[in-house]
C-alpha positions, 0 to 999 in steps of 0.5 A: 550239240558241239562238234566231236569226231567220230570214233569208229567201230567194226562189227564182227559176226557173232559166230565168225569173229574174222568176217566183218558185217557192220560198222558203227560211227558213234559219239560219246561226249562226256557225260551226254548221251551216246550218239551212234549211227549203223551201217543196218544189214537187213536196211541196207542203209545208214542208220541212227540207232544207238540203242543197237550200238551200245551194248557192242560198244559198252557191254562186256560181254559183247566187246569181242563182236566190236573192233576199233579202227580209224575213219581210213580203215572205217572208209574201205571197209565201207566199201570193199565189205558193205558195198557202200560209201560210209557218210562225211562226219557231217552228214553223220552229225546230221543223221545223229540230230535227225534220230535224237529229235526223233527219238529213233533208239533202234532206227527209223520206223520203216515205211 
C-alpha cells in the first residue's frame, strides 16, 4: 500500500464524554479500505481492528464518542492517560499490513 499519514482520533467514554479511554490511529486512502489500529483496553495492547473503529469514525451516531487530534496531542495522550507509548507511523503501517494479511477485522485472535 503506498504511504499515508495517519490521522488520529480520541475515544471518549460512552457515558462521560470528558474522560478519554483510547485512541484510534487510522488510514482512509481514497476509495481503499479503511486501515485502523487501536489502542485496546481489555488488551492492554496496540491493535489492528478496523471493524471497532469504524463506526466512531464514520457512524453518525457515534461521532460524539470520537474527537480529532494531532500526532503531538495522540503521543501525550498515549502517555499521560493510556500509559503507554503510541507506535511510530511505521510500525503502524506494519501492524495495519500484518492484520490486512490476517483478516483480523476486531483484532488479533488471543492466545
Amino acid at each position: 500500500m503506498t504511504q499515508h499519514n495517519f490521522a488520529y482520533k480520541a475515544i471518549l467514554k460512552s457515558d462521560d464524554r470528558s474522560t478519554i479511554t483510547s485512541l484510534i490511529a487510522y488510514q482512509a486512502p481514497g476509495d481503499q479500505r479503511l486501515r485502523a489500529v487501536i489502542w485496546s483496553v481489555p488488551r492492554q495492547q496496540w491493535i489492528y481492528a478496523p471493524n471497532i473503529a469504524a463506526p466512531i469514525l464514520y457512524d453518525d451516531q457515534e461521532q460524539d464518542r470520537g474527537r480529532p487530534v494531532d500526532r503531538q496531542t495522540a503521543e501525550q495522550i498515549s502517555r499521560d492517560i493510556l500509559h503507554t507509548e503510541l507506535p511510530a507511523e511505521s510500525t503502524l503501517t506494519e501492524l495495519s499490513d500484518e492484520g490486512e494479511r490476517n483478516g483480523w477485522g476486531y483484532g488479533p485472535p488471543r492466545t
